[in-house]
NUKERO-905759 format. One record per residue (C-alpha): residue in three letters; x, y, z. Coordinates in steps of 0.2 Angstrom, whole numbers, padded with zeros to 4 digits, always signed. Example, Ala and Ser with C-alpha at 12.3 -4.5 7.8 and 13.67 -1.06 7.14 Angstrom:
BEGIN
ALA+0062-0022+0039
SER+0068-0005+0036
END
This chain:
BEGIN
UNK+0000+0000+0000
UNK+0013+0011+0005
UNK+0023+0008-0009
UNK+0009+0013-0024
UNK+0005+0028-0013
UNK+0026+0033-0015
UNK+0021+0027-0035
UNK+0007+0039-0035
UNK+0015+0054-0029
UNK+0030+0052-0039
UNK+0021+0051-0054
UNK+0013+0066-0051
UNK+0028+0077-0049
UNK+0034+0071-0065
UNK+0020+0075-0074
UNK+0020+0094-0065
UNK+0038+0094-0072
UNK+0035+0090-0089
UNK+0020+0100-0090
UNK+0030+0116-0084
UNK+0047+0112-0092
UNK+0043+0123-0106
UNK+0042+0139-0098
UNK+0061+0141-0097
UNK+0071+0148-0107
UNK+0090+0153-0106
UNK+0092+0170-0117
UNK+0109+0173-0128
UNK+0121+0182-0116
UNK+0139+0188-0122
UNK+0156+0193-0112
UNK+0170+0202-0113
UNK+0188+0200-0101
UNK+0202+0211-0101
UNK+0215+0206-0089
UNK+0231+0218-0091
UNK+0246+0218-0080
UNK+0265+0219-0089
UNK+0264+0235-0089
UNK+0281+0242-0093
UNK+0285+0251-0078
UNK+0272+0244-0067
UNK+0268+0226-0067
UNK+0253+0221-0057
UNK+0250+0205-0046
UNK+0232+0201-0051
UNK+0223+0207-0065
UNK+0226+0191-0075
UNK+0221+0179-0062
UNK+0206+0190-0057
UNK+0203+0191-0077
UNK+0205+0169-0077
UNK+0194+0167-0063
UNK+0179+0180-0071
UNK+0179+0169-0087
UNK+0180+0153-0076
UNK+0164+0161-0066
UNK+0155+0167-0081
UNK+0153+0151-0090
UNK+0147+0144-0077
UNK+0131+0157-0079
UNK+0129+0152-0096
UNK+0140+0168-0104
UNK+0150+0166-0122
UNK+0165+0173-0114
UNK+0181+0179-0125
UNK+0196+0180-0114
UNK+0209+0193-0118
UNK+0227+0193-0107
UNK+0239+0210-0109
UNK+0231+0215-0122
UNK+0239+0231-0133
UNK+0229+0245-0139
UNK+0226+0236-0158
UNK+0222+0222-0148
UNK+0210+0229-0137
UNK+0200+0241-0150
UNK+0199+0225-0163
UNK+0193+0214-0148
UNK+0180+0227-0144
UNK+0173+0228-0160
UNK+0171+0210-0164
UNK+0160+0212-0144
UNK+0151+0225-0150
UNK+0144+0212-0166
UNK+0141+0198-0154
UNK+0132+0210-0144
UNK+0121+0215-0158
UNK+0102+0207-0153
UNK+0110+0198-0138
UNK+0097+0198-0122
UNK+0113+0202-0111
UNK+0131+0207-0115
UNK+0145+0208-0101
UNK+0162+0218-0101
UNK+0173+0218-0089
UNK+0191+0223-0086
UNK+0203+0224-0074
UNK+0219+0233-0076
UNK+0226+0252-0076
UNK+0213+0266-0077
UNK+0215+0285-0080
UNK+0200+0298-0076
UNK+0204+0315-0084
UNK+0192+0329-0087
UNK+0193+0323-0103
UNK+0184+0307-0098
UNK+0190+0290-0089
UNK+0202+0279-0101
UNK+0209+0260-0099
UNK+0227+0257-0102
UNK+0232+0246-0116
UNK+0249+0234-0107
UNK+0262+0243-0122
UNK+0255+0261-0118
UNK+0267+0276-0116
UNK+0258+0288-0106
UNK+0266+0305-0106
UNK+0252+0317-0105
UNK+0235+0317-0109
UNK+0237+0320-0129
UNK+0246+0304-0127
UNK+0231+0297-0118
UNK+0218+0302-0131
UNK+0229+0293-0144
UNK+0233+0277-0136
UNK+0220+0274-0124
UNK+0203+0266-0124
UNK+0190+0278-0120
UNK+0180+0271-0108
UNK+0166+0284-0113
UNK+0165+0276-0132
UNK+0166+0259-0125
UNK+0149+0262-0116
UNK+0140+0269-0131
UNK+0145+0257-0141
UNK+0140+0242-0132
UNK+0124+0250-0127
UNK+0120+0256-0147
UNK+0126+0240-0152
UNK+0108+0230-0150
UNK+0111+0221-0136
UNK+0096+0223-0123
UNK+0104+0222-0107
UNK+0122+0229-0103
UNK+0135+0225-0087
UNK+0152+0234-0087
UNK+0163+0229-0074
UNK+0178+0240-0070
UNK+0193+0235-0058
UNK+0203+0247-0063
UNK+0217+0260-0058
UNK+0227+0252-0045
UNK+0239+0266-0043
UNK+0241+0282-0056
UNK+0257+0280-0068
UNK+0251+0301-0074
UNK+0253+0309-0058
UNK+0261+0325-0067
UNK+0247+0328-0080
UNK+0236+0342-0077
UNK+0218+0337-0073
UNK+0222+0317-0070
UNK+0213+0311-0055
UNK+0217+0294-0046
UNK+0203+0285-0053
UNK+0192+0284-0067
UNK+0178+0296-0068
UNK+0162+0293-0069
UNK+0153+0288-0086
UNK+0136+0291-0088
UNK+0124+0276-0093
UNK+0116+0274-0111
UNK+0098+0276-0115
UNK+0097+0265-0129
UNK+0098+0248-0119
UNK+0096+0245-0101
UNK+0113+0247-0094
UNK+0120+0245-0074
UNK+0142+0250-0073
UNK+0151+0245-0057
UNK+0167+0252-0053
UNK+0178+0246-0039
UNK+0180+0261-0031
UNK+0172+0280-0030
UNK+0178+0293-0044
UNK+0195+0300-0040
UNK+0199+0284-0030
UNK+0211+0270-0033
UNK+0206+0252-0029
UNK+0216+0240-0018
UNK+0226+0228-0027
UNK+0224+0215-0011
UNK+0235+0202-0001
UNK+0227+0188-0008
UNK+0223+0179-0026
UNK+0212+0193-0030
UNK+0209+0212-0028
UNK+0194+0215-0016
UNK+0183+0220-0028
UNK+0184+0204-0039
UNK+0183+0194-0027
UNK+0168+0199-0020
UNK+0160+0198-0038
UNK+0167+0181-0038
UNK+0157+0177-0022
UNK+0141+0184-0023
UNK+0139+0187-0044
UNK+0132+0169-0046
UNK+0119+0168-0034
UNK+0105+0159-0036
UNK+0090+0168-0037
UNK+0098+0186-0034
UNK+0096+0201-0045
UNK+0111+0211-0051
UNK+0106+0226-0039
UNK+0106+0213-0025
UNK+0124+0207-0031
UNK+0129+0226-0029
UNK+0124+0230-0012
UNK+0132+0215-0006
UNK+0149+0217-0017
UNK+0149+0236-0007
UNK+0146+0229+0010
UNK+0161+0217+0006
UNK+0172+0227+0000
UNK+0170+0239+0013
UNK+0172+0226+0025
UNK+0188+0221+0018
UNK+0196+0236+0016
UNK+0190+0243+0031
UNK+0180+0256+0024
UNK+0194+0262+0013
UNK+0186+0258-0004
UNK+0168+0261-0009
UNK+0162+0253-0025
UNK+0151+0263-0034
UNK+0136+0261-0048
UNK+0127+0270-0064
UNK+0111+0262-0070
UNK+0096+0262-0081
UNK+0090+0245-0080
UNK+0069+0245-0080
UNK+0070+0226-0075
UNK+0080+0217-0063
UNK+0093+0208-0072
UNK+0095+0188-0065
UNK+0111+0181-0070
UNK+0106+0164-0061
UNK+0089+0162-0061
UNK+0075+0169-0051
UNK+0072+0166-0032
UNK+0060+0150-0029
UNK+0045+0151-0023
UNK+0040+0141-0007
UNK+0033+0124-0003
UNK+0014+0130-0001
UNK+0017+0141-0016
UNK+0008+0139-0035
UNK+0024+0144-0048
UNK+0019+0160-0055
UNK+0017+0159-0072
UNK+0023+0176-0080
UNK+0014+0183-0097
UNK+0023+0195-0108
UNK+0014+0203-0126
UNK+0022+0185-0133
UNK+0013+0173-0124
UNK+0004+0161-0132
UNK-0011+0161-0121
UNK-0020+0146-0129
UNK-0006+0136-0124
UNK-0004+0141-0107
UNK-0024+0136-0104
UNK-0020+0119-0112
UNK-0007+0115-0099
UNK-0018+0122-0084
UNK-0033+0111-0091
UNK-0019+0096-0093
UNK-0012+0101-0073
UNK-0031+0099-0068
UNK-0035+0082-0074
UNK-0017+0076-0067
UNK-0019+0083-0051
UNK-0040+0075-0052
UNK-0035+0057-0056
UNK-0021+0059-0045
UNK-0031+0060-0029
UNK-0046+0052-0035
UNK-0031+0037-0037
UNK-0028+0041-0018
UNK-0042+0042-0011
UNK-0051+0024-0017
UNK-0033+0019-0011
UNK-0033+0025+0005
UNK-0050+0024+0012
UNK-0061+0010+0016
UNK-0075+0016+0011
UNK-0065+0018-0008
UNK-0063-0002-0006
UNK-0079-0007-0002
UNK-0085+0004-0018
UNK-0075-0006-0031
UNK-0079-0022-0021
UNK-0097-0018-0023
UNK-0096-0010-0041
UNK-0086-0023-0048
UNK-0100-0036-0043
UNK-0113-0026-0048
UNK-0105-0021-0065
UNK-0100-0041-0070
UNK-0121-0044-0063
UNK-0123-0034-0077
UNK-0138-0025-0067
UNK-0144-0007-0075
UNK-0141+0002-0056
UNK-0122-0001-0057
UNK-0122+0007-0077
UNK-0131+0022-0072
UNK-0122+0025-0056
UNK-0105+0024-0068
UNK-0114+0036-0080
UNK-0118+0049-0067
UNK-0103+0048-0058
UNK-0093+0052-0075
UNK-0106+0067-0079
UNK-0102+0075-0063
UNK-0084+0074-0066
UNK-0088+0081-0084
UNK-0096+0094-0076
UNK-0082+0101-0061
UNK-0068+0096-0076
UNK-0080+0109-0084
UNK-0082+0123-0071
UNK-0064+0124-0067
UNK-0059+0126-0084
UNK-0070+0140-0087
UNK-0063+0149-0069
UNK-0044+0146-0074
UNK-0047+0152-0090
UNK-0058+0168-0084
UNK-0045+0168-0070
UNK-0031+0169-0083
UNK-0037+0182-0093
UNK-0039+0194-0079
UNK-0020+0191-0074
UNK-0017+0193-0092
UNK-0027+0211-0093
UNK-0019+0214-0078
UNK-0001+0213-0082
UNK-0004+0220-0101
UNK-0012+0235-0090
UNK+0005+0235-0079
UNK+0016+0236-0094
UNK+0007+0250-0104
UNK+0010+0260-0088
UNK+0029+0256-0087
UNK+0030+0260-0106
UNK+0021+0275-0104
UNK+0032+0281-0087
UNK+0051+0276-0098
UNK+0046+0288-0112
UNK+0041+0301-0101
UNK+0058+0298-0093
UNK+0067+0299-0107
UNK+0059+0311-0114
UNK+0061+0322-0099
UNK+0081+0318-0099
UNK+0084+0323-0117
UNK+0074+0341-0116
UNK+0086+0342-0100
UNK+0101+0340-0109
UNK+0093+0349-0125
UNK+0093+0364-0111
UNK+0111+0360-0106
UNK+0119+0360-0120
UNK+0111+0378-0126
UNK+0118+0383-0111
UNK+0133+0378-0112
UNK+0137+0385-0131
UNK+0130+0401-0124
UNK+0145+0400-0113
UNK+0157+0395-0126
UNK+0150+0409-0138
UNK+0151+0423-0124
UNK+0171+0414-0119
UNK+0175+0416-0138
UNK+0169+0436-0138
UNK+0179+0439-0122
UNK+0194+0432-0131
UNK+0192+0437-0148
UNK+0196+0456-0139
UNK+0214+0449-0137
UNK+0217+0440-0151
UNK+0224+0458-0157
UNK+0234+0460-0176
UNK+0248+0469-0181
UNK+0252+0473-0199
UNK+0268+0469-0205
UNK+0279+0482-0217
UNK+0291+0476-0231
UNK+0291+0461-0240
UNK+0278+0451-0230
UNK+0265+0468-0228
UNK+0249+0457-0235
UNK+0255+0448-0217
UNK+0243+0448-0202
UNK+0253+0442-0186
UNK+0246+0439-0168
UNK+0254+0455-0155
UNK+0259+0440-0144
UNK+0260+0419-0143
UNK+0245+0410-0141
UNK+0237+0410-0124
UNK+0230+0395-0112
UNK+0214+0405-0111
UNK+0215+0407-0129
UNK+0218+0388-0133
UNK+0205+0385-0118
UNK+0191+0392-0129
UNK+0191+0385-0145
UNK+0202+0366-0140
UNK+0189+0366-0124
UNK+0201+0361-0113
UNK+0204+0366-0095
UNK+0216+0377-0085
UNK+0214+0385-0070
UNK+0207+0405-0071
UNK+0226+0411-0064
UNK+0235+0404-0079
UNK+0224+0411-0092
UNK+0237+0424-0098
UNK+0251+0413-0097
UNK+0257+0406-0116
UNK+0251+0389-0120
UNK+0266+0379-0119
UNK+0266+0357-0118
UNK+0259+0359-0137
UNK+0265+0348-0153
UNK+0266+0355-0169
UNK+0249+0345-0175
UNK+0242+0353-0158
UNK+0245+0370-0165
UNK+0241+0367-0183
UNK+0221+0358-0175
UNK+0219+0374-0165
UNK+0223+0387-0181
UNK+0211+0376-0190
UNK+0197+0378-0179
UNK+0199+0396-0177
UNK+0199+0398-0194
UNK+0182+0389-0195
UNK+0176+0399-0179
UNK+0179+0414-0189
UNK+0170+0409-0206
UNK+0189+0407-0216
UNK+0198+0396-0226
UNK+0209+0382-0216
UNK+0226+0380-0219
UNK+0229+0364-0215
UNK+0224+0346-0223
UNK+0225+0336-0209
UNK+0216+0320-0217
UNK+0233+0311-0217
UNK+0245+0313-0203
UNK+0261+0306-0213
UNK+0255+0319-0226
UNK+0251+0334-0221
UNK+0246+0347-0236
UNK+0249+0367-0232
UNK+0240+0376-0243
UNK+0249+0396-0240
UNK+0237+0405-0252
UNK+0221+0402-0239
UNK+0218+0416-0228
UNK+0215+0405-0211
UNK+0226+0406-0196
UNK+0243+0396-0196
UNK+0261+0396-0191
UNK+0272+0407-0199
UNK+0287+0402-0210
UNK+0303+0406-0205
UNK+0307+0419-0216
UNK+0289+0427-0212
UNK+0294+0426-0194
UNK+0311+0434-0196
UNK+0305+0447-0204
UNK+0293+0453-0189
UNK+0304+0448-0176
UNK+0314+0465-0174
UNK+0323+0467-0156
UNK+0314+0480-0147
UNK+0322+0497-0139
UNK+0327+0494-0124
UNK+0337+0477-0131
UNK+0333+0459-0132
UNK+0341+0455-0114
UNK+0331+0468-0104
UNK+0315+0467-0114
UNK+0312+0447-0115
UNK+0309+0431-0102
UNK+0325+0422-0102
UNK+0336+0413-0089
UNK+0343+0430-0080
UNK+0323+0438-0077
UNK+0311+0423-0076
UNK+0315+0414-0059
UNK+0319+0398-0069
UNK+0298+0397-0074
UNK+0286+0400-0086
UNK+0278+0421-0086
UNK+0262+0428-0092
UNK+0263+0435-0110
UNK+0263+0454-0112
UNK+0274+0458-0096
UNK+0289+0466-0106
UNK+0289+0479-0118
UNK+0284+0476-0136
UNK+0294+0479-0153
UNK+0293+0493-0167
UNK+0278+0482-0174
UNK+0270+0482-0157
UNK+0275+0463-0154
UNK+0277+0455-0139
UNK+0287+0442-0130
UNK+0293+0437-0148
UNK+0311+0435-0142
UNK+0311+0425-0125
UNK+0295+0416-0113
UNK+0294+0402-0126
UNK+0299+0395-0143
UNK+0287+0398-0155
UNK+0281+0384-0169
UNK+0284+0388-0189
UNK+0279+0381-0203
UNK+0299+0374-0211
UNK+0304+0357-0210
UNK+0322+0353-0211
UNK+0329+0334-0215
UNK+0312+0331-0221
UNK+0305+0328-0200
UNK+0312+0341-0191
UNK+0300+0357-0188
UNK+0310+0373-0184
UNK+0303+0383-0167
UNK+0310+0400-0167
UNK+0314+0413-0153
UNK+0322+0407-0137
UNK+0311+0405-0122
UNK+0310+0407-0102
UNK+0325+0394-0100
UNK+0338+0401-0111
UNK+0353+0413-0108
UNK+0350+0430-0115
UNK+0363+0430-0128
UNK+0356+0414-0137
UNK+0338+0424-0141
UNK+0341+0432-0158
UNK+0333+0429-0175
UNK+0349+0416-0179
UNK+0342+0403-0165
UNK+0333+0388-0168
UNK+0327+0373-0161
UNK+0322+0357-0174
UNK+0313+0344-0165
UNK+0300+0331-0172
UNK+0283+0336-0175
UNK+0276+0325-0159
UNK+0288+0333-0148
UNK+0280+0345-0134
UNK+0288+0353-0119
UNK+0285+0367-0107
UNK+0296+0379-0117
UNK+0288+0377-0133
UNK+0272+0387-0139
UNK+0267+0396-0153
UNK+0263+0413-0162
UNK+0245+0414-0175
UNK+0247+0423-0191
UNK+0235+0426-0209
UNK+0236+0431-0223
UNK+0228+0450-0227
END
């Protein structure tokens, strides 16, 4: 007896299970791991394993995981674009990366293993911008985005001018759903750890594949960990835009006494669904029907009796089978019409539910990009009234002689000057100071952009960088020749060694433009403060800077000195002095 009951109630689970096996579904998801480490100058301990381990633990989730170890920046940006096609209509793509990080005002960057950061031109040239890594996953289809960032252990560009100690914050995409978790707060580094792995990775490590926990879940207790750890040291910190929680193992279970939910989106095939709630019933029907002529004694004196009866062949036993089966006819009947009326308000219900969310993200969006419609207006009202306020200084000085349909700047290009139209940042006090830490295709962006600010014809051809086209006859700003610049560099009254920045006045620093007095032309500063950019190439790489600056002895600042240096070559010395053509 006890042995058909166990039979019983087996077979019944089985058939629950078969019945519902076809409401789960494992979407497409995607990864990404960057683990970098031989850094030149500063080799770190865990990145790779931490990177090993991630790939290891994403697999296990279900993620497509493409592993990349000391990767250089060709590496990296191919690596990133074949992510961004597997991403493309993927229901969740995963990025994370571990390694050095940079956060600038110009945005946060990951370091390729091969990168020679000297300042932040280098940065923007051999750097991963972390900025365009985020649009681009987020644009490139994929539903639901994770970016992971373990990065900037320690900060190899402490002398550049606007670096922080950690990566900045990125702000999350509105075209797909999209949560990024850094290891530590912006302007922060993140410990590297006395174990296998940094703090932060192993708590995602710990807590990332939990059963039944969302990714918000896995985020307040990766903080609490880390905190824990590092004694409140380091705070990870988070962006999202996620609508719906995202479940990397599954959703939590629902109790013993529970029903399963069954949860209907606009693609649910609701025909289906009443089928297997029908199917459920009878199962569950015949099920304790089967126990209950089993178990009770009144159930074995019914087919006792009903099996004489029936092989009697009398008419009561037929009719009682008859109306015993209507009645069950009849209640298989009545709860088929309650689950399906029952169904379909659950189904008006959650259709209802959606409509509302839809209606409440547009609005939200909406409401975000009249916001930064706003902000933007703003901010080039600024720009436009920045540009006035220096367009004042950007005064001109006509040239005599040979070169008098020449047009030359009264003095060197200044920070707030290269401020306005490059958009960078200097602090207020330095905004007369002469731009200096320049490269010669520094300077020859910047004239091209004025130019265009001011409705004339560029200069430069900048389409090719090994090729660069000068095109003299356009009336833009540019760098003068040499020649054009000897002829307006005449040595003013009082002498070159009185009226100029060199070694024996400046302090052994950098001094505002302006300071001494100017020559015959009303030039200033043109001998002395800085070297200043022409357009003459010797030995078909050098580029000729003309002058003497802050640092050199007085006697070595005449027309007759030059310095020749490679066209990449920027130092605090060095800046530059705009002319055009009449």
């Amino acid at each position: 007896m006890v042995l058909k009951n166990k039979k019983l109630i087996l077979s019944f689970i089985l058939a629950l299970l078969c019945v519902t096996a076809g409401f789960t579904q494992s979407g497409s998801k995607v990864a990404l791991v960057f683990g970098n480490a031989s850094y030149k100058n500063s080799k770190l301990e865990n990145p790779i394993k931490d990177a090993k381990a991630m790939e290891s633990k994403l697999k296990e989730l279900g993620f497509s995981v493409t592993l990349v170890l000391d990767a250089d920046t060709e590496t990296m940006d191919e690596e990133l674009r074949k992510f961004y096609s597997k991403a493309k209509n993927a229901d969740l793509g995963l990025l994370y990366y571990s390694g050095h990080g940079i956060g600038t005002d110009e945005g946060s960057f990951l370091l390729p293993v091969t990168s020679n950061i000297k300042d932040e031109t280098d940065l923007k040239r051999h750097a991963v911008n972390l900025n365009d890594v985020v649009t681009d996953t987020c644009e490139s289809g994929c539903k639901q985005v994770i970016i992971l960032m373990d990065a900037c252990r320690n900060n190899p560009l402490k002398k550049t001018k606007g670096s922080s100690r950690g990566l900045t914050t990125v702000s999350t995409s509105e075209v797909a759903q999209s949560v990024i978790f850094y290891a530590c707060a912006s302007g922060k580094t993140a410990d590297d750890g006395d174990g296998d792995h940094s703090p932060f990775t192993q708590a995602l490590l710990n807590w990332i594949g939990k059963p039944g926990y969302s990714f918000s879940q896995v985020v307040t207790a990766v903080t609490k960990e880390v905190r824990s750890s590092t004694k409140d040291m380091q705070t990870p910190v988070s962006s999202s835009t996620i609508m719906e929680e995202i479940y990397l193992n599954g959703k939590s279970s629902p109790s013993v006494n529970e029903i399963p939910p069954v949860y209907i989106d606009d693609k649910t095939d609701y025909s289906k669904v009443i089928r297997i709630c029908v199917i459920m019933f009878v199962v569950l029907l015949v099920v304790i029907t089967g126990l209950f002529l089993t178990l009770t004694t009144e159930g074995k004196q019914f087919i006792s009796l009903a099996g004489s009866k029936i092989s009697s062949g009398t008419e009561s036993t037929v009719n009682f089978v008859k109306n015993s089966s209507g009645k069950v006819k009849e209640t298989v009947s009545i709860k088929y019409r309650q689950g399906k009326e029952a169904l379909e308000e659950k189904k008006n219900a959650i259709s209802e539910k959606m409509e509302e969310r839809k209606e409440e993200k547009a609005a939200a969006i909406a409401e975000q990009k009249e916001a930064a419609a706003a902000f933007a207006e703003m901010k080039k009202q600024e720009q436009e009234e920045e540009y006035k306020a220096i367009k004042k200084s950007l005064l001109l000085a006509e040239i005599a002689g040979k070169y008098s349909d020449l047009y030359v700047a009264v003095s060197p290009v200044t920070k707030a000057q290269y401020k306005t139209i490059m958009e960078s940042a200097y602090e207020d006090s330095e905004d007369n100071y002469p731009i200096t830490n320049v490269t010669w295709y520094d300077c020859a962006q910047f004239f091209n952009k004025l130019s265009l600010k001011e409705n004339l014809e560029p200069v430069y051809d900048l389409t090719d960088k090994h090729n660069i086209k000068i095109d003299l006859t356009k009336n833009g700003w540019r760098m003068p020749t040499v020649e054009e610049w000897k002829s307006f560099a005449v040595a003013p009254e009082n002498g070159i060694a009185r009226e100029s920045w060199n070694l024996s006045n400046s302090n052994g620093e950098l001094q505002e433009c302006c300071k001494k007095q100017p020559n015959s032309y009303g030039l200033y500063d043109v001998y002395g403060l800085v070297w200043e950019w022409c357009n003459d190439v010797e030995k078909e790489k050098y580029h000729i800077a003309k002058g003497g600056a802050w640092d050199v002895q007085p006697e070595h600042c005449k027309a007759s000195a030059k310095l020749a240096v490679t066209a990449d070559f920027s130092d605090d010395v060095i800046g530059v002095r705009g002319v055009r053509n009449r």
